[in-house]
Structure formats: C-alpha cells, structure tokens
DOLO-746021 format. One record per residue: y, x, z of N, C-alpha, C, CB in turn. Coordinates in steps of 0.02 Angstrom, whole numbers, padded with zeros to 5 digits, always signed. Glycine has a CB too. Layout:
// DOLO-746021
YXZYXZYXZYXZ/...
END
This chain:
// DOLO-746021
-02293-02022+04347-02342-01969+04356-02338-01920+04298-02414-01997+04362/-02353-01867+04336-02354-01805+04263-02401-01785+04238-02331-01740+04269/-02430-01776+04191-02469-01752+04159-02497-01685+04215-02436-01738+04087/-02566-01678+04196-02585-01590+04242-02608-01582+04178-02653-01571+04325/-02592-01493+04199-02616-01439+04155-02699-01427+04158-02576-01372+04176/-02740-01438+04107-02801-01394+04119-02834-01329+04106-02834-01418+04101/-02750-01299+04059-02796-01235+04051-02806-01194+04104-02773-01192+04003/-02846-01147+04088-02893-01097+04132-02832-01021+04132-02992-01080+04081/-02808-01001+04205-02785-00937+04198-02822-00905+04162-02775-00905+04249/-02798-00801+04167-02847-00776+04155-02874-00739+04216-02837-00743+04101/-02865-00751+04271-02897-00738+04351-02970-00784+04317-02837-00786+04442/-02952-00844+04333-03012-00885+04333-03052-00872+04285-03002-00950+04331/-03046-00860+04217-03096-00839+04139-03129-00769+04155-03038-00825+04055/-03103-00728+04183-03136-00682+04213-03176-00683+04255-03110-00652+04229/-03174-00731+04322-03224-00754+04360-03279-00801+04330-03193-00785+04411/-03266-00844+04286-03312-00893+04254-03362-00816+04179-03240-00985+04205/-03338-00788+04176-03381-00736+04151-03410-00707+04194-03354-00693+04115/-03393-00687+04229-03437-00635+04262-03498-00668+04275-03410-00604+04326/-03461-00742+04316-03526-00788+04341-03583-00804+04292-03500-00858+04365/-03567-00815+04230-03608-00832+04192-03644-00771+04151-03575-00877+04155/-03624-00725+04138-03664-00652+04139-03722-00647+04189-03613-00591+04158/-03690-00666+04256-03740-00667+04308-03804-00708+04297-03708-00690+04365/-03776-00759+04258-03846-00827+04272-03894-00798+04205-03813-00945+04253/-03826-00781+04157-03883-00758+04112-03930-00687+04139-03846-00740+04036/-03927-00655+04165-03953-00592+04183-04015-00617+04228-03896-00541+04223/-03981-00668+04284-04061-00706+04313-04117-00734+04286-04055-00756+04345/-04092-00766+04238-04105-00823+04173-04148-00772+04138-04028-00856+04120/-04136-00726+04119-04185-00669+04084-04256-00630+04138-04123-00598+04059/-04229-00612+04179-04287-00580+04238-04324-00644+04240-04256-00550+04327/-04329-00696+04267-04351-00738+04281-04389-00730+04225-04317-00787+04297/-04387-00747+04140-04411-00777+04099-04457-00713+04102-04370-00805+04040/-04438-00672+04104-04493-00598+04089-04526-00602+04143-04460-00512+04082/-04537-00630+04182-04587-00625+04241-04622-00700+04242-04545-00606+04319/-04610-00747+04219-04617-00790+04190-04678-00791+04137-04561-00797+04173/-04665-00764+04088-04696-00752+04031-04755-00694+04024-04645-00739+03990/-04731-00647+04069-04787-00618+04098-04853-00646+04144-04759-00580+04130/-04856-00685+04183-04877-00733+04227-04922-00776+04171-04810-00774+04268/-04883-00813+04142-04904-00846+04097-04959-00823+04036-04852-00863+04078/-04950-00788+04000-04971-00755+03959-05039-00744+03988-04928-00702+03943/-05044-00709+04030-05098-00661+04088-05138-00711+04117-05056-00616+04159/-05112-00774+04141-05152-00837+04170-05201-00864+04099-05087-00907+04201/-05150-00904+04052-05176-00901+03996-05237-00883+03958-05149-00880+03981/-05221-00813+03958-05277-00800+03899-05351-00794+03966-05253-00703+03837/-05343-00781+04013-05400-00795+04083-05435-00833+04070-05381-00819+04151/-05359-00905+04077-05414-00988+04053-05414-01002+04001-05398-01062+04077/-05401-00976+03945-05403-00990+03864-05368-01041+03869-05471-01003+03822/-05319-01062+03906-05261-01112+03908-05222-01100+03841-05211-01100+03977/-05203-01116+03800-05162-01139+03751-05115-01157+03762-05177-01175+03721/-05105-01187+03799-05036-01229+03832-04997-01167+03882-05067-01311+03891/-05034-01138+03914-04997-01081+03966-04979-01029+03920-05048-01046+04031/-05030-01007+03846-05006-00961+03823-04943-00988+03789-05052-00926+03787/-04929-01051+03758-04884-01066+03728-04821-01071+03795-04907-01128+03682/-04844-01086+03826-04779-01062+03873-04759-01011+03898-04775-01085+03919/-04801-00959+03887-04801-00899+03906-04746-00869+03854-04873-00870+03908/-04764-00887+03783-04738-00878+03721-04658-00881+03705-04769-00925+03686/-04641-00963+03741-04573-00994+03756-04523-00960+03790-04580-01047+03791/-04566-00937+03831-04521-00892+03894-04498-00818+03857-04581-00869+03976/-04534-00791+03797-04518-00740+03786-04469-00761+03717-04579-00693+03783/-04461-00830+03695-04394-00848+03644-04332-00848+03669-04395-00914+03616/-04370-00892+03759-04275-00903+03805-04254-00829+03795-04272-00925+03922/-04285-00786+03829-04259-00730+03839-04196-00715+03768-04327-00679+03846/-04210-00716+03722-04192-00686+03644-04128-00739+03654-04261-00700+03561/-04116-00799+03689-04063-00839+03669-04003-00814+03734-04089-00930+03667/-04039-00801+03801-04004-00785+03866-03971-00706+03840-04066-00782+03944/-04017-00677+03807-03988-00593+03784-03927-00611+03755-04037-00542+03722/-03935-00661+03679-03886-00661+03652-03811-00692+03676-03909-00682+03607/-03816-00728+03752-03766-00743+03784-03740-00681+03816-03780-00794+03824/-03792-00646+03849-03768-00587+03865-03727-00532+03846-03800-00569+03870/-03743-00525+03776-03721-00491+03710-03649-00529+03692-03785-00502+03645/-03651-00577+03721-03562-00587+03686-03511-00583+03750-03545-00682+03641/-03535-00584+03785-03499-00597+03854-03482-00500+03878-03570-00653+03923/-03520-00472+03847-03537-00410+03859-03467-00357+03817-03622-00401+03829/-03443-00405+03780-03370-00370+03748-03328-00392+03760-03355-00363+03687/-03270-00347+03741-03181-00386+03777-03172-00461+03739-03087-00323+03745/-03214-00469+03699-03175-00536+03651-03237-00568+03657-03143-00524+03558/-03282-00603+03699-03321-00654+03713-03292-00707+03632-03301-00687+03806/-03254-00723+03632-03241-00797+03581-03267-00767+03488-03123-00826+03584/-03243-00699+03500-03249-00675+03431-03328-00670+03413-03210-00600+03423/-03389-00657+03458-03436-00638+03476-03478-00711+03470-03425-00601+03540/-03452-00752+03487-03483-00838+03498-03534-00865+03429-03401-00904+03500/-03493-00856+03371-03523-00890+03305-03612-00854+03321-03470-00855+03210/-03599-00792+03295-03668-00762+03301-03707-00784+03353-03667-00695+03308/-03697-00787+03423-03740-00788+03468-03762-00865+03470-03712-00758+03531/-03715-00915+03429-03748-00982+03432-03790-01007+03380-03704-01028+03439/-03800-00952+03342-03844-00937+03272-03914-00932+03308-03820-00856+03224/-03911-00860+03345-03966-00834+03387-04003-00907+03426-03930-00773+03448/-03968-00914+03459-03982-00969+03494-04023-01031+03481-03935-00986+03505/-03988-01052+03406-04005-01111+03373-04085-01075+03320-03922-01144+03322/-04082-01015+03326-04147-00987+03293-04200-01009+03327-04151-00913+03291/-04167-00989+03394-04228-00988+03440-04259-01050+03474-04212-00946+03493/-04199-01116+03476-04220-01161+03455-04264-01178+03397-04182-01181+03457/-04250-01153+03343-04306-01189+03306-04365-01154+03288-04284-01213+03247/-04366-01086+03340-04447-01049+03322-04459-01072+03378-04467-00961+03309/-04450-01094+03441-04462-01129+03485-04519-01206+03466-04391-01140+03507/-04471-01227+03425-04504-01321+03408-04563-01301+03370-04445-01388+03346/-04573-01246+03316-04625-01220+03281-04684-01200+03293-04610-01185+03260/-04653-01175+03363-04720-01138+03375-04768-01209+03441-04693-01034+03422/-04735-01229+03486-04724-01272+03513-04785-01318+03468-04647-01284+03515/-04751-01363+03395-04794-01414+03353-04854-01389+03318-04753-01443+03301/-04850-01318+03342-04918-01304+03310-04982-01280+03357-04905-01247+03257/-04941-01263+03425-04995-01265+03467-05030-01318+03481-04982-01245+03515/-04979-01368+03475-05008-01426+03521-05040-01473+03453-04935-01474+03579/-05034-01465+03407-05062-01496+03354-05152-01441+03340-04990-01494+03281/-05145-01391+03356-05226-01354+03364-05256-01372+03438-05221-01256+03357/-05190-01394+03478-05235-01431+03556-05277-01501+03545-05169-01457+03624/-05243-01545+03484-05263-01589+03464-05308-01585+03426-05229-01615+03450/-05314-01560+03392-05379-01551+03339-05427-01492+03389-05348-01511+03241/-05420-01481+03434-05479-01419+03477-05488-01378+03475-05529-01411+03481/-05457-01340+03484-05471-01252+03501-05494-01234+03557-05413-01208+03502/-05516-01258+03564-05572-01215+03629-05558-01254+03694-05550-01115+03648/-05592-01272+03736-05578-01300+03804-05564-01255+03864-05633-01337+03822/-05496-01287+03899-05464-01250+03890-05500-01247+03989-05383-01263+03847/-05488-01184+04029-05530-01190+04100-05471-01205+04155-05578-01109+04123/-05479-01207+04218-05449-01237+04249-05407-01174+04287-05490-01286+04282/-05332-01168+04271-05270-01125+04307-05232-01138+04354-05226-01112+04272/-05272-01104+04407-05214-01135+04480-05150-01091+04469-05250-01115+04581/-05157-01028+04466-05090-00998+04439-05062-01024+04389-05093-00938+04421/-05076-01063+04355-05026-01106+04288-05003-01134+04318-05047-01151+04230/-05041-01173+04367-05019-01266+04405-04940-01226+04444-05108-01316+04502/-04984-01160+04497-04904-01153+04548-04837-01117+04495-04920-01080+04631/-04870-01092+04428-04796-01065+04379-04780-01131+04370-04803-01015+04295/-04788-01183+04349-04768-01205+04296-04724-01248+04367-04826-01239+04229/-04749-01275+04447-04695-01296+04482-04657-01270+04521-04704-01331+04506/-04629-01196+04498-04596-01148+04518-04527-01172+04484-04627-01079+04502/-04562-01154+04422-04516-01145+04344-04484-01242+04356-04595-01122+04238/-04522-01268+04368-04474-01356+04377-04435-01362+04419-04510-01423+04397/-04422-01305+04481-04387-01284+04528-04331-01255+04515-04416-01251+04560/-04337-01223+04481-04290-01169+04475-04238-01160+04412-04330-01112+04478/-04274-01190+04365-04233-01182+04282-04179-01241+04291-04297-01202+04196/-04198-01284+04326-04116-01356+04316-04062-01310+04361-04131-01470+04375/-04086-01269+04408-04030-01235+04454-03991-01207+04396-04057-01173+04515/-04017-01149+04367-03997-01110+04323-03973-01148+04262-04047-01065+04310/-03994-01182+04238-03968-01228+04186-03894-01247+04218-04023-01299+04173/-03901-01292+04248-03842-01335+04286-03767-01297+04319-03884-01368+04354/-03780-01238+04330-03770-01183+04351-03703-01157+04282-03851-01141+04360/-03753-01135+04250-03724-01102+04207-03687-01151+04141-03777-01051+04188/-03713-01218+04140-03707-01264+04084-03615-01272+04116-03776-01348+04084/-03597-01296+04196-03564-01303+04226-03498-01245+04196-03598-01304+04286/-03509-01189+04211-03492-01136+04188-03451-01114+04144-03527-01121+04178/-03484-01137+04064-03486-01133+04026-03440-01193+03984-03539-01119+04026/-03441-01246+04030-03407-01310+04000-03329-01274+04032-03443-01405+04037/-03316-01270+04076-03248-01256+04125-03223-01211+04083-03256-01226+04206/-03271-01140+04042-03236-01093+04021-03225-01115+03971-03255-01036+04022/-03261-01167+03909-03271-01179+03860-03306-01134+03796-03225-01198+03858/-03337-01117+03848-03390-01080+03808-03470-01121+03801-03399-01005+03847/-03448-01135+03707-03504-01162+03683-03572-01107+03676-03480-01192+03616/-03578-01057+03677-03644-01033+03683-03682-01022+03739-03646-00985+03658/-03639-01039+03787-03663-01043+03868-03692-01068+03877-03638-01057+03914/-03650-01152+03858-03700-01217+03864-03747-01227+03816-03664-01281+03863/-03733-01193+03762-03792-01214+03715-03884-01155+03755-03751-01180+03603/-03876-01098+03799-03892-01079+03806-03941-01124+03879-03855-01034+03790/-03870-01142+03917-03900-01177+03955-03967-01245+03960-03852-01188+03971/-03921-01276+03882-03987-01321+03855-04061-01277+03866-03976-01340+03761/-04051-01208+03820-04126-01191+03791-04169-01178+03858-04128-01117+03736/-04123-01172+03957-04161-01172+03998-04169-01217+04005-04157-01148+04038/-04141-01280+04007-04156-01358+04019-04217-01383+03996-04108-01402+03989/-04220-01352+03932-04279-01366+03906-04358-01335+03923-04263-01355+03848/-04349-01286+03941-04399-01251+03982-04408-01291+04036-04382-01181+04002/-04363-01322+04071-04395-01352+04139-04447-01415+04096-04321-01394+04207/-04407-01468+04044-04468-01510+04021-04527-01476+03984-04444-01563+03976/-04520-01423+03981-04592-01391+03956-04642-01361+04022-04571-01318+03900/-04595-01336+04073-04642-01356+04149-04663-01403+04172-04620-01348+04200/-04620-01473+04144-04653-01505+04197-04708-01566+04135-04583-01549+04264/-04717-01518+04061-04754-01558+04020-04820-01518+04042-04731-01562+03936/-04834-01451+04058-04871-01393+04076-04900-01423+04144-04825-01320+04083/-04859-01443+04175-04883-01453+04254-04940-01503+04238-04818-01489+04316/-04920-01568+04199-04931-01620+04203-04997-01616+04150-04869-01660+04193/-04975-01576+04103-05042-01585+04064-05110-01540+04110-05026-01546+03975/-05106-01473+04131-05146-01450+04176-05182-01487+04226-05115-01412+04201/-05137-01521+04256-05164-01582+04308-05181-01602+04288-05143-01622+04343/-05183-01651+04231-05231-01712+04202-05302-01671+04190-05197-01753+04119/-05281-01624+04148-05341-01590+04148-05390-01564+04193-05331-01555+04125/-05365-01559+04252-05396-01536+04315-05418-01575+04356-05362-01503+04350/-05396-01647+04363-05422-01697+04385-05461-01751+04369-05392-01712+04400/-05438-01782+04305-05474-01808+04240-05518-01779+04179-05430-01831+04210/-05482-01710+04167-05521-01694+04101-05481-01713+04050-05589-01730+04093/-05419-01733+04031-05374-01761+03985-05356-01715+03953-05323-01794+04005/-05383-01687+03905-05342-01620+03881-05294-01660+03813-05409-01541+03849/-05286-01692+03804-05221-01732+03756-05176-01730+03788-05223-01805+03734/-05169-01753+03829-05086-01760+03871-05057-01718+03883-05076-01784+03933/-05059-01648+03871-05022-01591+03861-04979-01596+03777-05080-01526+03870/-05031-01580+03726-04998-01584+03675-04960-01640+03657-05033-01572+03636/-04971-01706+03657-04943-01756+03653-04862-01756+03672-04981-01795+03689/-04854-01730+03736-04797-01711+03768-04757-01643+03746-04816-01708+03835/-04804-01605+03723-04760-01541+03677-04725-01561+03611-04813-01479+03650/-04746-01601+03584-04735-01633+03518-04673-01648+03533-04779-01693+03494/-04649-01705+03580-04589-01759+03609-04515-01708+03610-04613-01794+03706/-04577-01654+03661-04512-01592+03660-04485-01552+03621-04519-01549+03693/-04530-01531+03558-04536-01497+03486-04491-01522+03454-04597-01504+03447/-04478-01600+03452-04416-01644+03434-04357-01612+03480-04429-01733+03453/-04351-01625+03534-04304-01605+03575-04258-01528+03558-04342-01603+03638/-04310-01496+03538-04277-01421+03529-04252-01420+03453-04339-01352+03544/-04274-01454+03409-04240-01458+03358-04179-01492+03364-04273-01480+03314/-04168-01546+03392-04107-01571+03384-04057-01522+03431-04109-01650+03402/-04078-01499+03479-04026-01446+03511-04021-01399+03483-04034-01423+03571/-04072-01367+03427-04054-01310+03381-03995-01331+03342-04114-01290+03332/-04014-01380+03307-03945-01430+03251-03884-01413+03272-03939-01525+03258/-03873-01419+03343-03811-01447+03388-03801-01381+03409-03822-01509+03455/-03823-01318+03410-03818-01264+03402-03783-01251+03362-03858-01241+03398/-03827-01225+03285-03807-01213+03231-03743-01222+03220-03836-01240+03195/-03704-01302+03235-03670-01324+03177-03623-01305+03244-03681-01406+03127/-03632-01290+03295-03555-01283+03347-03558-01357+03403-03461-01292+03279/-03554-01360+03461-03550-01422+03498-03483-01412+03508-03596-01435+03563/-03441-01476+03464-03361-01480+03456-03343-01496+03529-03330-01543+03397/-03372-01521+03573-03352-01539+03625-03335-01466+03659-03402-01587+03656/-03361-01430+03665-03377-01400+03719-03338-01317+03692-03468-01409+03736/-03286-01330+03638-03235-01294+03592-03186-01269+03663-03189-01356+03521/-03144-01225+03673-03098-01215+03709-03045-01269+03705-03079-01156+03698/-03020-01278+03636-02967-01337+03622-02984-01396+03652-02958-01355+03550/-03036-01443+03651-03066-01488+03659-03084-01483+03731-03111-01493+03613/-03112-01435+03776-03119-01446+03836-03089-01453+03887-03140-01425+03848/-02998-01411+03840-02968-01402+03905-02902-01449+03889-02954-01316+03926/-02901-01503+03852-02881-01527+03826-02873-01599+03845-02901-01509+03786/-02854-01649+03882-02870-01698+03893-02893-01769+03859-02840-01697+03917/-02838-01749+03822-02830-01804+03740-02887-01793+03709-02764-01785+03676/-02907-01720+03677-02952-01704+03638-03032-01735+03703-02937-01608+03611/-03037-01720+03753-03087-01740+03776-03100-01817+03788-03090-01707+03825/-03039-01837+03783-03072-01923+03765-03135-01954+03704-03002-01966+03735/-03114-01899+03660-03144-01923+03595-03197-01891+03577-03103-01921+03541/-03226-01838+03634-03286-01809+03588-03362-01836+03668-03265-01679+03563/-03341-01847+03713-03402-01886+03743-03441-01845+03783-03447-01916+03691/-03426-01768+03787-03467-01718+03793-03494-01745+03852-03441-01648+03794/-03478-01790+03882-03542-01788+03961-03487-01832+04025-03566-01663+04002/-03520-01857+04083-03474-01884+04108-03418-01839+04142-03502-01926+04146/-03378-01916+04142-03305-01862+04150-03268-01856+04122-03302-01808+04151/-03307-01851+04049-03246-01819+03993-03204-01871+03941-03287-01761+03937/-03137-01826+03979-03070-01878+03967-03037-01895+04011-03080-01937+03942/-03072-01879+04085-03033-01883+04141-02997-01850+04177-03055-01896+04171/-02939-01875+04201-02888-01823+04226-02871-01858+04275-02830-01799+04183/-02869-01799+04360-02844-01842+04416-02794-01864+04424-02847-01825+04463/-02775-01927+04453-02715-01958+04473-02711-01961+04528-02701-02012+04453/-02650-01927+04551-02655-01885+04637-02624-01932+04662-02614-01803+04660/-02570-01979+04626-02531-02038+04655-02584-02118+04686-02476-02061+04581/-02625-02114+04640-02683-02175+04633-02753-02149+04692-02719-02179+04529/-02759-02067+04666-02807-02039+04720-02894-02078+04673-02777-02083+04826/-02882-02081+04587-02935-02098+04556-02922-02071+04496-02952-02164+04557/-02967-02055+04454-02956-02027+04383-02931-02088+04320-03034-01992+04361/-02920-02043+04307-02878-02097+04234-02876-02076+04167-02795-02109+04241/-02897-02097+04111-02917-02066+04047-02824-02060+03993-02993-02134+04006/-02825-02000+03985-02767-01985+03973-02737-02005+03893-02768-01916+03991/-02682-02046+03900-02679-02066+03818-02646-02035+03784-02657-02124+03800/-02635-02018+03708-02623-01988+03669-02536-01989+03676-02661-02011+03613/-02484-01954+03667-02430-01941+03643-02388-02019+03605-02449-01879+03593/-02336-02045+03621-02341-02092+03581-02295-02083+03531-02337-02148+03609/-02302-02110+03464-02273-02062+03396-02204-02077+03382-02314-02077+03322/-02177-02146+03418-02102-02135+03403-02063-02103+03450-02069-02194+03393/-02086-02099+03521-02048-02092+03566-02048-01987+03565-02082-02144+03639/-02115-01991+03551-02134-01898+03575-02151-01908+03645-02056-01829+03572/-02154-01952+03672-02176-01941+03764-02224-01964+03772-02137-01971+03825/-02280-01919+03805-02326-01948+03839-02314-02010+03914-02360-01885+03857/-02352-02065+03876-02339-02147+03912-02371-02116+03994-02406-02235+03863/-02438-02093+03987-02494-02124+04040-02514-02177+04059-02488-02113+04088/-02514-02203+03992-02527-02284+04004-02591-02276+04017-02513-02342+03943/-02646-02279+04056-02731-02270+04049-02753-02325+04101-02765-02182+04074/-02789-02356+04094-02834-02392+04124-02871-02337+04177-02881-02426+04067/-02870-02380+04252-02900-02309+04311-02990-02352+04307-02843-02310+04436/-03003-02282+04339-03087-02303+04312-03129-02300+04384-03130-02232+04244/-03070-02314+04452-03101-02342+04509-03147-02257+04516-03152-02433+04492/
END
C-alpha cells in the first residue's frame, strides 16, 4: 500500500476560505442580534445573567471579526498570530467578566424577574451555535487554520453559556433558585480561560504542518481521527508510522483500528 497525500490543493484552500469567511460573517449577525435581544430582555428583568450574556455575545463578535480580518487578505497564514491574540483576549475578558457577574449573582444584586424572551434566546442560541461551531471548527481543521478553530471554540462556548442561561432562568422560574445560574458561569469562566491559554500559545495540532501531515498527526491528539489515514486495500483506517531510519522507506507497518 502507498502512502496518500493529504495536502490541500489550492482549488480546495480557496473553497475552505470562502466557507469559513461565510460562517464567520453568520457567526457575527447572529451574535449582534443576539446581544441585542439580550441586553434589551435583561435590563427589563434586571436579569444579570441575560445581561451578562448579552455582554458575551458582544466579545464573540470581536473574536469572529478578527477571523474575518485575516481571512480578508491574500496571506490568511501571515495574518493568524495576531488574530489568535485577539481571540485569546477575548477569551479572557470573556472568563472576567463572566466570574464577576456571577460572583455579584452570588452575593445579590437584585432579584432578578422572570424572562420568557431570555428562556426562547437562550434555546435558540443552544440550537444554533454547535451548527456554527462544528461547521466552521470542521473547516478550519481541513484548512489548518488555527484561528478558525480557536474561533470556533469561543462559539462552542457560547452554546454552554446558553444552555447555563436556559437552565439557570428555568430554575429560577420554576423553583426560585437563583444560584444555579452563577454556580454554572463560574465552571465555564474556567473553561474560557483554558481555551484562551490554548489560544495564546498556538494549538500545535491544528498548525498546517501537523494537520496535513499524517506522522505529525499521530502525536499531537487534536481530536478523533487524528493520525488516521485510509486504507483503500483493508477498506479501514490505519495510523501511519514514521519513516524508518535505516532503510529511508516508509514500512506501513500500523495496527488497523477496525
């Protein structure tokens, strides 16, 4: 068996941009209509939690722009460092603002009244952000573009902030539980920091070298899958082994993974 090629023409890198320009461009309207909604429901019910989500929606935006913004010139790769800066900012004014709402939800700021327009945003937004996430995370891995996916996270994360919003609203609307909102912002406040980190510092996986790479994708874990290469003879994937150092030939010795 022979080895397959994974790199990406440039037919296809052109199509995987455009597409992902696209998601980011949805990914933004959405959040601005979103955040508008929010904001406006919010301060109605002195919700805290809707305004802080209202709030969130207007950070995604600043991280989806800055995908926009690199994708938006002839050299997308040259453009990347910065926009995963942006990104990882907005991750961590995200977790900030996030631990401090929900830490004044905990100590009481005001009780908060009951938002049927929060309840149907917030299971719109649980609808709709894994599309767009998944979508574009997809995207972004194929092209190997790490600010895509790192972008894609910061919608991923919006869906667990819908469905911490949904869930805390409801308790509150049925029980009276107004803790179980913040409690659950906190969990996520963690969450966005460590995807800021993994921002910041570059997700090695998800490098052009490394993605399109078979060898290199054995060793970095990025997600399932990775390391697998089809075997059209077997008709199952097979994790591709390294070069072997006296011979210079790739063996294909790999264990098939059924």
């Amino acid at each position: 068996m022979t080895s397959l090629s994974l790199s990406l023409s440039p037919a296809r890198r052109i199509v995987l941009g455009r597409r992902i320009r696209f998601l980011v461009a949805a990914t933004i309207s959405y959040n601005v209509i979103e955040a508008i909604v929010a904001l406006a429901a919010g301060a109605r019910a002195s919700s805290s939690a809707l305004i802080g989500f209202g709030l969130d929606s207007v950070i995604e935006v600043s991280s989806a722009a800055a995908v926009a913004w690199q994708f938006a010139g002839r050299d997308p790769e040259a453009r990347e460092k910065v926009a995963l800066k942006v990104i990882a900012c907005s991750f961590f004014a995200l977790a900030i603002f996030v631990t401090i709402d929900a830490v004044r939800s905990l100590f009481g700021s005001g009780e908060a009244q009951h938002s049927p327009v929060g309840l149907v945003l917030a299971a719109v937004s649980l609808a709709v952000m894994p599309l767009l996430s998944w979508a574009q995370r997809r995207a972004g891995r194929e092209l190997g573009s790490r600010s895509a996916v790192a972008d894609s996270k910061q919608t991923l994360l919006c869906t667990y902030l819908s469905a911490v919003l949904l869930v805390g609203l409801g308790l509150n609307w049925l029980f009276g539980w107004s803790w179980a909102d913040p409690i659950a912002a906190l969990v996520i406040a963690g969450v966005a920091v460590r995807e800021g980190v993994e921002a910041w510092r570059g997700d090695r996986c998800c490098a052009p070298t490394h993605a399109l790479d078979p060898v290199e994708q054995g060793t970095c874990g990025c997600g399932p899958g990775c390391g697998e290469v089809p075997d059209p003879c077997a008709g199952k994937f097979t994790l591709a082994a390294p070069p072997s150092p006296r011979s210079g030939v790739d063996p294909e010795s790999t264990a098939g993974l059924g």
